[in-house]
mmCIF file as Biopython writes it, N, C-alpha, C and O atoms, coordinates in Angstrom:
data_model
#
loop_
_atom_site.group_PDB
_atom_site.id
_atom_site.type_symbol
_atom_site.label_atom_id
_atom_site.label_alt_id
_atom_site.label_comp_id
_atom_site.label_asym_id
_atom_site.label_entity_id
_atom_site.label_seq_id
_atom_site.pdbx_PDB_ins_code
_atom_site.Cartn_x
_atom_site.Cartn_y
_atom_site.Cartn_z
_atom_site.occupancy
_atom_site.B_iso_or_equiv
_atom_site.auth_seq_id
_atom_site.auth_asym_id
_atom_site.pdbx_PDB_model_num
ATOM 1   N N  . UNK A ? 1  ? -23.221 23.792 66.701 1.0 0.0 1  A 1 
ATOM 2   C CA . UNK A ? 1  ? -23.635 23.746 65.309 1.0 0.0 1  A 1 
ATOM 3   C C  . UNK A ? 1  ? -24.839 22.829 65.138 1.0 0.0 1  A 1 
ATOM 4   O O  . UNK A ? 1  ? -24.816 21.702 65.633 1.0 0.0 1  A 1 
ATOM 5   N N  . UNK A ? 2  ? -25.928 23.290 64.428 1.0 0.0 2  A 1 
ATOM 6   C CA . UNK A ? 2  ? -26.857 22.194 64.047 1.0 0.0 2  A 1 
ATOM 7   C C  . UNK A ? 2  ? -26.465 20.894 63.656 1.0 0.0 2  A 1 
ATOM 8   O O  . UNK A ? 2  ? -26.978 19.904 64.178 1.0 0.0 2  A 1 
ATOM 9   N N  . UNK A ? 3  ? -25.139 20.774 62.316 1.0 0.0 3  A 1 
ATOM 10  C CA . UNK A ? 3  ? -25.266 19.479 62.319 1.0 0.0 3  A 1 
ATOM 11  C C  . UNK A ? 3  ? -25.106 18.183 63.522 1.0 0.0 3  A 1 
ATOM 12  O O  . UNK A ? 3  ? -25.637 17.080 63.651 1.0 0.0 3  A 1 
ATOM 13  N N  . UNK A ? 4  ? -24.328 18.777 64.113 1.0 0.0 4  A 1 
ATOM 14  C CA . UNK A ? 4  ? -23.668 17.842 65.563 1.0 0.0 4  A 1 
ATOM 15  C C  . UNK A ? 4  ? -25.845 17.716 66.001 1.0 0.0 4  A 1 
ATOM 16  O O  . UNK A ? 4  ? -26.151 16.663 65.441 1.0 0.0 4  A 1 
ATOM 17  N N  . UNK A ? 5  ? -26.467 17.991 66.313 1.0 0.0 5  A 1 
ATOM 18  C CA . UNK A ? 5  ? -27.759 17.876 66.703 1.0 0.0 5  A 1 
ATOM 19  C C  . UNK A ? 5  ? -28.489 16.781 65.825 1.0 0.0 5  A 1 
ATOM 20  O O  . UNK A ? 5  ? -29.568 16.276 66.132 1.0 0.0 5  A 1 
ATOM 21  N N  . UNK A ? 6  ? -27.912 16.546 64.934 1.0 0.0 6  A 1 
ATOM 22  C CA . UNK A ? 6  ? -29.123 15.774 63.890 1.0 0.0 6  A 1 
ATOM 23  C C  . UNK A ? 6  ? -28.227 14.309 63.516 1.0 0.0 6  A 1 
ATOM 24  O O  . UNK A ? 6  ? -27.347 14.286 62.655 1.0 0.0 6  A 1 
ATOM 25  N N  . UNK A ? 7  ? -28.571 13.312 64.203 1.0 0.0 7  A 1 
ATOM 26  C CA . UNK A ? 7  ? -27.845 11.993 64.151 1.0 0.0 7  A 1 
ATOM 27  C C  . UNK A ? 7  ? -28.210 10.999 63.226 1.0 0.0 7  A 1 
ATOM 28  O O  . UNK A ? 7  ? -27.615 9.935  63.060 1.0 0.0 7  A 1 
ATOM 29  N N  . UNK A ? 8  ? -29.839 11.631 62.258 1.0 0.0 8  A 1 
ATOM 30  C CA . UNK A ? 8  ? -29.983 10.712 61.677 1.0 0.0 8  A 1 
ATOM 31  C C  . UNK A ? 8  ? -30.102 10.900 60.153 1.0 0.0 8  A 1 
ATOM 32  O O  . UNK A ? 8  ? -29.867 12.066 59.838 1.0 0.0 8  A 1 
ATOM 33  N N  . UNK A ? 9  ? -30.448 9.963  58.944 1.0 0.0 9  A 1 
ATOM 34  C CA . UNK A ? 9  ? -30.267 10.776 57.650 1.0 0.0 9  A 1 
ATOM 35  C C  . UNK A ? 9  ? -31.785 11.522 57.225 1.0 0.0 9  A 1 
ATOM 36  O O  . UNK A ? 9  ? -32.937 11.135 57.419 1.0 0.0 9  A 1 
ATOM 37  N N  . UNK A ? 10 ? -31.232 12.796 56.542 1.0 0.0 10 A 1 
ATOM 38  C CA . UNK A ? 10 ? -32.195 13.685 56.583 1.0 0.0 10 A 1 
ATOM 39  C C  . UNK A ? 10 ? -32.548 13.864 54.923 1.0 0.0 10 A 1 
ATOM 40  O O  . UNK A ? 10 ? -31.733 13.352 54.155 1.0 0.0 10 A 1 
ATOM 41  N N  . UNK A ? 11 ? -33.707 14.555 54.340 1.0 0.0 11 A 1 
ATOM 42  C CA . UNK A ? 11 ? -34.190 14.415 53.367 1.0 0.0 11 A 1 
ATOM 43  C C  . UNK A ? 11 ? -34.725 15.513 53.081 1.0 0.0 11 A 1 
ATOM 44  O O  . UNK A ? 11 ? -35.760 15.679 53.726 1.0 0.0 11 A 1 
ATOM 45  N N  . UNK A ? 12 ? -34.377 16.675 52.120 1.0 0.0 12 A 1 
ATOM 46  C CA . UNK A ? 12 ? -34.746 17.823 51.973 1.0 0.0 12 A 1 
ATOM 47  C C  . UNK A ? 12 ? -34.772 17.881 50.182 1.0 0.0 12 A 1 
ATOM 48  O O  . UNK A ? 12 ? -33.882 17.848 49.333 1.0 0.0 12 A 1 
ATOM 49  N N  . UNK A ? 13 ? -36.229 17.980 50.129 1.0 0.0 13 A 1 
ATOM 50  C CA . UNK A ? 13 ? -36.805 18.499 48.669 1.0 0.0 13 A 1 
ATOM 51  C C  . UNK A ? 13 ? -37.095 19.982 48.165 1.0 0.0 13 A 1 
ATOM 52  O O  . UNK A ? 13 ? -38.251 20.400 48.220 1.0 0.0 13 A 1 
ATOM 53  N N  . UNK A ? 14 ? -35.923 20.897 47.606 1.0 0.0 14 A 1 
ATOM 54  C CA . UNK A ? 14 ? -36.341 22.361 47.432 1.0 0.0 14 A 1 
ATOM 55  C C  . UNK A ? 14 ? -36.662 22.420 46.130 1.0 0.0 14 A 1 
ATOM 56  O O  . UNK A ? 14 ? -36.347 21.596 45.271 1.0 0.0 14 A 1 
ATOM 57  N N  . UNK A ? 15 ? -37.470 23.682 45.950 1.0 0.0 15 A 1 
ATOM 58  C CA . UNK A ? 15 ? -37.837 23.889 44.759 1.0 0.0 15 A 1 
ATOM 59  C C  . UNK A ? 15 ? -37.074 24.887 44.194 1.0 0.0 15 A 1 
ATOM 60  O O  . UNK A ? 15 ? -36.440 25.725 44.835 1.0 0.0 15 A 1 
ATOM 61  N N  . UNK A ? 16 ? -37.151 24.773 42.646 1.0 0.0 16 A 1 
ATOM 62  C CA . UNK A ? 16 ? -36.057 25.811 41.970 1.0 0.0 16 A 1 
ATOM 63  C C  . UNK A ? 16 ? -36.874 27.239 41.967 1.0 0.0 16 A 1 
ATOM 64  O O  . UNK A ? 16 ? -36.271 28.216 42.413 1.0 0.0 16 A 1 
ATOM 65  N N  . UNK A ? 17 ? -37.993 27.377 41.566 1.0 0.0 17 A 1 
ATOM 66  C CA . UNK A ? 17 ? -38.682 28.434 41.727 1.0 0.0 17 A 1 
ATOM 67  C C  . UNK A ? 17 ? -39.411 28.846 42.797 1.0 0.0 17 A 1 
ATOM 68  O O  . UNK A ? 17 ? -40.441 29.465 42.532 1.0 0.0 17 A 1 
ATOM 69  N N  . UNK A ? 18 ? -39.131 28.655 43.974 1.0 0.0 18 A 1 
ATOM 70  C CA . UNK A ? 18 ? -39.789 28.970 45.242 1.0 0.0 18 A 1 
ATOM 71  C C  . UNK A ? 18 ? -39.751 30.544 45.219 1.0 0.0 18 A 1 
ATOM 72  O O  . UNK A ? 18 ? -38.753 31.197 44.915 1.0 0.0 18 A 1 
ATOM 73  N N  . UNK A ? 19 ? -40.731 30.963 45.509 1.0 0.0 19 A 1 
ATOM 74  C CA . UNK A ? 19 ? -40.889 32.696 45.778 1.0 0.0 19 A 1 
ATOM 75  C C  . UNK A ? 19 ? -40.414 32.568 47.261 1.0 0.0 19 A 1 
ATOM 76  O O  . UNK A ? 19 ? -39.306 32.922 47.664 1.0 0.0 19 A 1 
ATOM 77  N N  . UNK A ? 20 ? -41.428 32.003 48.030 1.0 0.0 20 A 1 
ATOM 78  C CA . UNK A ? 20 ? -41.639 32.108 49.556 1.0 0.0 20 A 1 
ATOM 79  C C  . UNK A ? 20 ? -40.137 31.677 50.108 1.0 0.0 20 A 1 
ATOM 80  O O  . UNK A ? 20 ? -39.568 32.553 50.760 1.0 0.0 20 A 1 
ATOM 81  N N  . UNK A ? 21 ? -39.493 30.536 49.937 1.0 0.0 21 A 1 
ATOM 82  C CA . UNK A ? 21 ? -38.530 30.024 50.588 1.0 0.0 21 A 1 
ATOM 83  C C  . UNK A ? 21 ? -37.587 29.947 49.386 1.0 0.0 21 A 1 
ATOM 84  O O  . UNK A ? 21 ? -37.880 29.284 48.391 1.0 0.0 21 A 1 
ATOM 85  N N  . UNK A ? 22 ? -36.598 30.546 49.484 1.0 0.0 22 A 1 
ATOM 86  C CA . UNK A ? 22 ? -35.795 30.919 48.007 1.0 0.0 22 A 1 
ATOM 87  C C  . UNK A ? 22 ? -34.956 29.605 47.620 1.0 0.0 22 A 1 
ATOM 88  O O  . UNK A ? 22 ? -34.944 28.831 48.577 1.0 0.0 22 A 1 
ATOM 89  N N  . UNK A ? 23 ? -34.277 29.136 46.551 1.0 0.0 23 A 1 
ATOM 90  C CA . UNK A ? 23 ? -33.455 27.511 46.786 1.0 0.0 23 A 1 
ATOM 91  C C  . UNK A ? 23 ? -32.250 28.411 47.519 1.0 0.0 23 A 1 
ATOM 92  O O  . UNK A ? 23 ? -32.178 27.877 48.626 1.0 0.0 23 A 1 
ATOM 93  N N  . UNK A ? 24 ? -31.559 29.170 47.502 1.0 0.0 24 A 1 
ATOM 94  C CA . UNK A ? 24 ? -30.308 29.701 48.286 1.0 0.0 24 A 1 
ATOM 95  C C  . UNK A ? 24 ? -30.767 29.221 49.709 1.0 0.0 24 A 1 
ATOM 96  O O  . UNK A ? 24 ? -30.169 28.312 50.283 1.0 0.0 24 A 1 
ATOM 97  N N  . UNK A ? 25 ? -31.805 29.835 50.237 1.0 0.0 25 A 1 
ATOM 98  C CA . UNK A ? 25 ? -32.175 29.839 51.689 1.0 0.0 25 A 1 
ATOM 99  C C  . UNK A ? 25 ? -32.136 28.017 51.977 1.0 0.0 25 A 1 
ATOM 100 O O  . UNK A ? 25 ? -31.306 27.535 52.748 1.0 0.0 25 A 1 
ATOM 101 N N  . UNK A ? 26 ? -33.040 27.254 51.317 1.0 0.0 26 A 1 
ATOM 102 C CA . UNK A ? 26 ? -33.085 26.207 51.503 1.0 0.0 26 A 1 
ATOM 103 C C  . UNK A ? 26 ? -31.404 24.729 51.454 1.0 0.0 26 A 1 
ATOM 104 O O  . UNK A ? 26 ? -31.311 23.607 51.952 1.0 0.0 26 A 1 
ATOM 105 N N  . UNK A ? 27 ? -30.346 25.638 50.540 1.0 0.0 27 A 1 
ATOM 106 C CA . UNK A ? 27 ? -29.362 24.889 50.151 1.0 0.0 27 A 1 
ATOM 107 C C  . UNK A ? 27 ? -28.751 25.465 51.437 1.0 0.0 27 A 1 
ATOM 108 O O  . UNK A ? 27 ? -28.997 24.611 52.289 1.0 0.0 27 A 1 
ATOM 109 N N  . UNK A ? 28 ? -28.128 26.405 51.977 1.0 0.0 28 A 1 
ATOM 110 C CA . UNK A ? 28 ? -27.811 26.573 53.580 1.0 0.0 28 A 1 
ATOM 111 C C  . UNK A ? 28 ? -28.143 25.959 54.209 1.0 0.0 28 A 1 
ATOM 112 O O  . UNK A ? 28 ? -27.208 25.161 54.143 1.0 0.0 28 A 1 
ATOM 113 N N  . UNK A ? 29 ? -28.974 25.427 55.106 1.0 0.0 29 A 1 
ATOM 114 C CA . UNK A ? 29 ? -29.542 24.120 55.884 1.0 0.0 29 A 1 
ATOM 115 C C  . UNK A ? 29 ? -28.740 23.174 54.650 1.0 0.0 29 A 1 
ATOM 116 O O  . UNK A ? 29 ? -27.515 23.221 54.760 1.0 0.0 29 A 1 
ATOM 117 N N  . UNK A ? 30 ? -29.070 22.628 53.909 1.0 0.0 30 A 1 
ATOM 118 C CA . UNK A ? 30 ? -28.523 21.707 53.342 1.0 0.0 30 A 1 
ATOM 119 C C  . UNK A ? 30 ? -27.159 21.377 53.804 1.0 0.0 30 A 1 
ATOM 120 O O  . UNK A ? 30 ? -27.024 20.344 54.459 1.0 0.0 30 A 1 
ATOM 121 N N  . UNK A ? 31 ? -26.075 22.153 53.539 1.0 0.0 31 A 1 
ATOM 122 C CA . UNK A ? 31 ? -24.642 22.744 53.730 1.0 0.0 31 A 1 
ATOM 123 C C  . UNK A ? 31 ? -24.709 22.396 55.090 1.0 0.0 31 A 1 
ATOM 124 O O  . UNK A ? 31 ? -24.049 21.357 55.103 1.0 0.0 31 A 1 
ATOM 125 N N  . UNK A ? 32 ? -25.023 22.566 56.058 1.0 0.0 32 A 1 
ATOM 126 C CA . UNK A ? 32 ? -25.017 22.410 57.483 1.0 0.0 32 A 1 
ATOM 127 C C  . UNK A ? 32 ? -25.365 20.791 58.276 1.0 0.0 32 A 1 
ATOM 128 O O  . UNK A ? 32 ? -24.870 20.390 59.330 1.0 0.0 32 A 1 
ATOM 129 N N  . UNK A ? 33 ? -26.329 20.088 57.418 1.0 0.0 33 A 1 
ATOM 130 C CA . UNK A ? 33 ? -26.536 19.344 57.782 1.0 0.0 33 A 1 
ATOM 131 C C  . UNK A ? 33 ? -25.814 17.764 57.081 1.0 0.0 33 A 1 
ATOM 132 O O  . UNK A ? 33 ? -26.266 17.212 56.077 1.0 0.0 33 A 1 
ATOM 133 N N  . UNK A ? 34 ? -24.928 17.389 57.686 1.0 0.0 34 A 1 
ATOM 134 C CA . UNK A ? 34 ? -24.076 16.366 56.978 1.0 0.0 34 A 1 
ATOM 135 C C  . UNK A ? 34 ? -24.963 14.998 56.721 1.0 0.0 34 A 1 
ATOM 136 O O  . UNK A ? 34 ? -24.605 14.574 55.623 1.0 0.0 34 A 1 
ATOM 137 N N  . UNK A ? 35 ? -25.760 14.316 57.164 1.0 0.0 35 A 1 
ATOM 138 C CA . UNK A ? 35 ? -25.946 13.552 56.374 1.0 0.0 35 A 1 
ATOM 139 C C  . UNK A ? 35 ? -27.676 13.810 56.117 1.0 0.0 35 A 1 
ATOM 140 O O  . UNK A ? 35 ? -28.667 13.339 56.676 1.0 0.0 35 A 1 
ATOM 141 N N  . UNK A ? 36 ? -27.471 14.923 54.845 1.0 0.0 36 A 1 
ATOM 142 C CA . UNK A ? 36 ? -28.324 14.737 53.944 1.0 0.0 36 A 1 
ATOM 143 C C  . UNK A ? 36 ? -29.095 14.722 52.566 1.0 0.0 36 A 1 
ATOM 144 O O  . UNK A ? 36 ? -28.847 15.724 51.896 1.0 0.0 36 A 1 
ATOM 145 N N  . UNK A ? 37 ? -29.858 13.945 52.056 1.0 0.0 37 A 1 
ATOM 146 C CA . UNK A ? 37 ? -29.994 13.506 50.495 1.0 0.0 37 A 1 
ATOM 147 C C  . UNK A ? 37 ? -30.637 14.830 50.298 1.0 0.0 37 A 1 
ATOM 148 O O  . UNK A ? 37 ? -31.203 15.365 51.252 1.0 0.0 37 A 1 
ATOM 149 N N  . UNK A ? 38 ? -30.580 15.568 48.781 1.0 0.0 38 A 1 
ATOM 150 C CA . UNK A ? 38 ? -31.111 16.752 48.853 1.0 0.0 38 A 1 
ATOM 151 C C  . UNK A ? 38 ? -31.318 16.559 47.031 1.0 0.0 38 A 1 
ATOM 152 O O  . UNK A ? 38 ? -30.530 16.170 46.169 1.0 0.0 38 A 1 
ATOM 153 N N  . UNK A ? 39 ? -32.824 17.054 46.959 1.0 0.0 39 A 1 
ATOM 154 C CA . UNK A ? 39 ? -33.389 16.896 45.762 1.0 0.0 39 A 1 
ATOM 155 C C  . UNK A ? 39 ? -33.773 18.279 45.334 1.0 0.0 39 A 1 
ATOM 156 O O  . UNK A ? 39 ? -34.230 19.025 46.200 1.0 0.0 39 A 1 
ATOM 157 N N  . UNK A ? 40 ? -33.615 18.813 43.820 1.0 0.0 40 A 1 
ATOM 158 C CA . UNK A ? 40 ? -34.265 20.290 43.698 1.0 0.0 40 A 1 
ATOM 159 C C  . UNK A ? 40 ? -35.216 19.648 42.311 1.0 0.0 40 A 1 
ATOM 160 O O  . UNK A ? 40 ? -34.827 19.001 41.339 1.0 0.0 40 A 1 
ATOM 161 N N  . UNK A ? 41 ? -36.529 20.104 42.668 1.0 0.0 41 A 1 
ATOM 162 C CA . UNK A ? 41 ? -37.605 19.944 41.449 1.0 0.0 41 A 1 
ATOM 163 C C  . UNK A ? 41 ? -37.693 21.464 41.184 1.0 0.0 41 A 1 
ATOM 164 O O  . UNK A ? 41 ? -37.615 22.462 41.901 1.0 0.0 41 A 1 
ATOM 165 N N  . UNK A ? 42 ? -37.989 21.119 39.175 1.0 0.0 42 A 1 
ATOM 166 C CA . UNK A ? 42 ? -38.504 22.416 38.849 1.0 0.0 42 A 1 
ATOM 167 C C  . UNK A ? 42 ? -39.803 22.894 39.377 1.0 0.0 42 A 1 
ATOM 168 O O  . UNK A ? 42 ? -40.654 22.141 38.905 1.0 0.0 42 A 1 
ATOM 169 N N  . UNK A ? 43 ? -40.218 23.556 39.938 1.0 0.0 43 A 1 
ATOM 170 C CA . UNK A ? 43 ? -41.359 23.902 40.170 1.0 0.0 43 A 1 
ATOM 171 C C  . UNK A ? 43 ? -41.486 25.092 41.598 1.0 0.0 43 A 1 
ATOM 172 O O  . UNK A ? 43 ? -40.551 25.605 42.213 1.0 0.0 43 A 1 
ATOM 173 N N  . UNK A ? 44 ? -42.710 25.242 41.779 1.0 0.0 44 A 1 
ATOM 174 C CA . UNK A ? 44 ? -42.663 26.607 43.252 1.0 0.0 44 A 1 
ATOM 175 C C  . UNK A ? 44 ? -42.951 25.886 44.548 1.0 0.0 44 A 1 
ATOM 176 O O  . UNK A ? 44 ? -42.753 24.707 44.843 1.0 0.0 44 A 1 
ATOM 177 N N  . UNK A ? 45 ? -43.393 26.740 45.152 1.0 0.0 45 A 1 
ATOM 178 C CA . UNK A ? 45 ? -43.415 26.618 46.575 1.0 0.0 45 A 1 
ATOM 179 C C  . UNK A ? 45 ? -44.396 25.307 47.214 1.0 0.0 45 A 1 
ATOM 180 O O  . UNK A ? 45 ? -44.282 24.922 48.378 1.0 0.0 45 A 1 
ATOM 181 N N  . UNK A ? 46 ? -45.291 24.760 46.298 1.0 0.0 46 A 1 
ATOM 182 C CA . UNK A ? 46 ? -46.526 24.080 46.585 1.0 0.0 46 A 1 
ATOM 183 C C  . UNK A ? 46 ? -45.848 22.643 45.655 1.0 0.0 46 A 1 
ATOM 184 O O  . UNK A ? 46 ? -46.034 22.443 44.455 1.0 0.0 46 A 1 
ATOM 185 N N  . UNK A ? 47 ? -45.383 22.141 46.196 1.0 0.0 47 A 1 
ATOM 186 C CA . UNK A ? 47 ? -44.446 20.654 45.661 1.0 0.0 47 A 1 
ATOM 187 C C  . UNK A ? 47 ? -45.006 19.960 45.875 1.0 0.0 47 A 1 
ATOM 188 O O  . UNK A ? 47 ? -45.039 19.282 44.848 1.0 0.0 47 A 1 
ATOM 189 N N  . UNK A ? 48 ? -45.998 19.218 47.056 1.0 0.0 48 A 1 
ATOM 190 C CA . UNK A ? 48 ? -46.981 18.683 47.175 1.0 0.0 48 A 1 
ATOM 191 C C  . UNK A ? 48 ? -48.297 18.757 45.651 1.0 0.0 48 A 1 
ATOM 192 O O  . UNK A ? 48 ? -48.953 17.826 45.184 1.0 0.0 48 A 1 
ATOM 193 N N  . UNK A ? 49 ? -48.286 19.416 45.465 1.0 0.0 49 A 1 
ATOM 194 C CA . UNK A ? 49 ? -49.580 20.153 44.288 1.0 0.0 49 A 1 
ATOM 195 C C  . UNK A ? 49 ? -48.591 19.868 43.309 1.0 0.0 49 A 1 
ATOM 196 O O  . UNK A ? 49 ? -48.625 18.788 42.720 1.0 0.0 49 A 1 
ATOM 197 N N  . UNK A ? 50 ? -47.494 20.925 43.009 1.0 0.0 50 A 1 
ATOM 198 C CA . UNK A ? 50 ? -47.415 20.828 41.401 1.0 0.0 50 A 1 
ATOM 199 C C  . UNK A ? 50 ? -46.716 19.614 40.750 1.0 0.0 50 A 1 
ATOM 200 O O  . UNK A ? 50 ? -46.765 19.392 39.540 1.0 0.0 50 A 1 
ATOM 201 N N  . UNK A ? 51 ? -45.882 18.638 41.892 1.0 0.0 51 A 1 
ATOM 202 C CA . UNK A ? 51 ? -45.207 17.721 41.549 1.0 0.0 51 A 1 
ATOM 203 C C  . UNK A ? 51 ? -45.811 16.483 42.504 1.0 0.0 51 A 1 
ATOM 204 O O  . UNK A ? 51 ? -45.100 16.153 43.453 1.0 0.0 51 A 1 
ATOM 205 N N  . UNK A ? 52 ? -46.690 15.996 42.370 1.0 0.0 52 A 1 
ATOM 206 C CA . UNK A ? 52 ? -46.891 15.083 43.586 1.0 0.0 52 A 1 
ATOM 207 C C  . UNK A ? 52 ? -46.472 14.000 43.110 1.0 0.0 52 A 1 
ATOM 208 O O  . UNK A ? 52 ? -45.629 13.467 43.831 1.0 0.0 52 A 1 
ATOM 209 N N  . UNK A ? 53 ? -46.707 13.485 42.231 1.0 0.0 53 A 1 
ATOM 210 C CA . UNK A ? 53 ? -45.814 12.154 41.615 1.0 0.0 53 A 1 
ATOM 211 C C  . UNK A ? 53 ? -43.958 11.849 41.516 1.0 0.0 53 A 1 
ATOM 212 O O  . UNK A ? 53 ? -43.650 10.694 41.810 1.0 0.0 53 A 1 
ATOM 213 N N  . UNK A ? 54 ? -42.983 12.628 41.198 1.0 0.0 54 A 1 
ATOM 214 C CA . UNK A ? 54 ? -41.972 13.276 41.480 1.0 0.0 54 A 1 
ATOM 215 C C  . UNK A ? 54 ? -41.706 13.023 43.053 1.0 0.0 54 A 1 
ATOM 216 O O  . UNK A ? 54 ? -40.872 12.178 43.377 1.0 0.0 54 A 1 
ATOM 217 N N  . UNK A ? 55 ? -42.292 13.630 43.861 1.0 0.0 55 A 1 
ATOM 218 C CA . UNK A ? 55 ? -42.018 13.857 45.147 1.0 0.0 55 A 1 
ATOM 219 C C  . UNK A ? 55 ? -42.665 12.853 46.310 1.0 0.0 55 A 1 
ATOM 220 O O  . UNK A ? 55 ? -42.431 12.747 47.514 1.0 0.0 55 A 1 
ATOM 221 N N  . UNK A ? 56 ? -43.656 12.109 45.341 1.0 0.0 56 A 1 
ATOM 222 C CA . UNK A ? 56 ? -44.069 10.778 46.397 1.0 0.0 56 A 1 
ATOM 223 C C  . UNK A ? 56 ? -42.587 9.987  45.795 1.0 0.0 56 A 1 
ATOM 224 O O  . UNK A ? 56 ? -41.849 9.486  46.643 1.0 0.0 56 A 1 
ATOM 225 N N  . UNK A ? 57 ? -42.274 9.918  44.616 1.0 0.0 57 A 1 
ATOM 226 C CA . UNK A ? 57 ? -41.516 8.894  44.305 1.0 0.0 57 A 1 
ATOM 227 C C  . UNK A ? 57 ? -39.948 9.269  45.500 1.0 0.0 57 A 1 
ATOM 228 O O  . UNK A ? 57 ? -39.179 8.489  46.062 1.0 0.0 57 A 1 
ATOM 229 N N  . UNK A ? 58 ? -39.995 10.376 45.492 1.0 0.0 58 A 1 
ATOM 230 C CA . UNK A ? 58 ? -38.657 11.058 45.667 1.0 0.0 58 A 1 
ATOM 231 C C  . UNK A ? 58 ? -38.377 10.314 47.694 1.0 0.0 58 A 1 
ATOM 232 O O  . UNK A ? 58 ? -37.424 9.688  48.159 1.0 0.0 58 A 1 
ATOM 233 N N  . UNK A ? 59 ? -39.584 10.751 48.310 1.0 0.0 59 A 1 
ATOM 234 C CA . UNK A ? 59 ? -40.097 10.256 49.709 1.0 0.0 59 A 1 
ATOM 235 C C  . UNK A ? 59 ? -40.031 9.211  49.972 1.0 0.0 59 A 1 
ATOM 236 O O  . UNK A ? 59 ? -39.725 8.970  51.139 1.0 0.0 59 A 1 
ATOM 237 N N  . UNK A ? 60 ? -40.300 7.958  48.960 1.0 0.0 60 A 1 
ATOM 238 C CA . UNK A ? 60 ? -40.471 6.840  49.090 1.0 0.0 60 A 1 
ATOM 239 C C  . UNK A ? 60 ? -39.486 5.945  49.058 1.0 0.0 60 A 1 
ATOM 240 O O  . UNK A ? 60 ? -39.354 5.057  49.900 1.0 0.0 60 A 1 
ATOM 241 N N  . UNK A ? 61 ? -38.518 6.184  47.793 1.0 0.0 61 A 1 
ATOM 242 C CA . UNK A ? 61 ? -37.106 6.174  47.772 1.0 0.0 61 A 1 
ATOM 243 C C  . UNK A ? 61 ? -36.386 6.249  49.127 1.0 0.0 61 A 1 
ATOM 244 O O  . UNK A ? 61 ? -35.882 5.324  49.764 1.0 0.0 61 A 1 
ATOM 245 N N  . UNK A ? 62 ? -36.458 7.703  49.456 1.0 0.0 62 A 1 
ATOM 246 C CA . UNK A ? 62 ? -35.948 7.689  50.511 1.0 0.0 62 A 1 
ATOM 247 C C  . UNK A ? 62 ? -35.714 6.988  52.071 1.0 0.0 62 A 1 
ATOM 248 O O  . UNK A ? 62 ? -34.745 6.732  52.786 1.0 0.0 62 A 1 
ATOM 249 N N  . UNK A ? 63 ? -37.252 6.837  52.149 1.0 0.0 63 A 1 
ATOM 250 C CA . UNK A ? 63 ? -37.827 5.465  53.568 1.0 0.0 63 A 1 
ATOM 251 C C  . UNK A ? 63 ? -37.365 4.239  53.186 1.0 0.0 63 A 1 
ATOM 252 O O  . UNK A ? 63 ? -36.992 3.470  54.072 1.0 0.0 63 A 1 
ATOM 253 N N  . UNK A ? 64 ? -37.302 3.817  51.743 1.0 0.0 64 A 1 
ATOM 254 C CA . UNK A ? 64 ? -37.158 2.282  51.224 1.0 0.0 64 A 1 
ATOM 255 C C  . UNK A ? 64 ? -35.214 2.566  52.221 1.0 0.0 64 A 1 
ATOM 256 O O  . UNK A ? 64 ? -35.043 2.120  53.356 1.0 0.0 64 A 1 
ATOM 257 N N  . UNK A ? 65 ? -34.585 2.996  51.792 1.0 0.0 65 A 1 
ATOM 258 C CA . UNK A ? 65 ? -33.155 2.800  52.207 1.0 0.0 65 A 1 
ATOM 259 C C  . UNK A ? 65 ? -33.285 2.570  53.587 1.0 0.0 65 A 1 
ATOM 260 O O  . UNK A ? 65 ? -32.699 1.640  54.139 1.0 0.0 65 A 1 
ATOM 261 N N  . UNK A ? 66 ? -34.196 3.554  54.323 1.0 0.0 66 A 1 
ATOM 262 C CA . UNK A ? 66 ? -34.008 3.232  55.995 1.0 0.0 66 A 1 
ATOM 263 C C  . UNK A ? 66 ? -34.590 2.207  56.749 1.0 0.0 66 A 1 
ATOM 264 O O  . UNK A ? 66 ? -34.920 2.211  57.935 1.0 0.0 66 A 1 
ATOM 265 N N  . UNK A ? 67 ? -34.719 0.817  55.412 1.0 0.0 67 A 1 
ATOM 266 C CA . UNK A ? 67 ? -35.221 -0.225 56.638 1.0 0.0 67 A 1 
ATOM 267 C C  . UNK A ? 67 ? -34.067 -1.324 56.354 1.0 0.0 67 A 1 
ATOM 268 O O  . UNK A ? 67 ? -34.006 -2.346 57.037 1.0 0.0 67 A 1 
#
């Protein structure tokens, strides 16, 4: 199983309106992988672009816990 492969905590940002990568497709990996934080922004496929403030905050958060 993937999760047994992944020992460390993981961080997955999906989008609610993704065309390209659907949130179903993206919440599977989620489901599989036990330890990880999982964020859904409104917005599409380009989260970088349409939310960059949101998602630096969201990233940053995240690294602050792992020291």
């Amino acid at each position: 199983m993937l999760q047994k492969n992944i020992k460390v905590p993981a961080l997955a940002v999906l989008a609610k309106n993704d065309q390209m990568t659907p949130l179903k497709s993206g919440l599977k990996f989620v489901e599989i992988i036990k330890n990880c934080e999982t964020h859904i922004l409104d917005c599409g496929h380009f989260l970088p672009s349409e939310r960059p403030m949101e998602l630096n905050s969201i990233i940053n958060s995240f690294l602050s816990k792992l020291k």
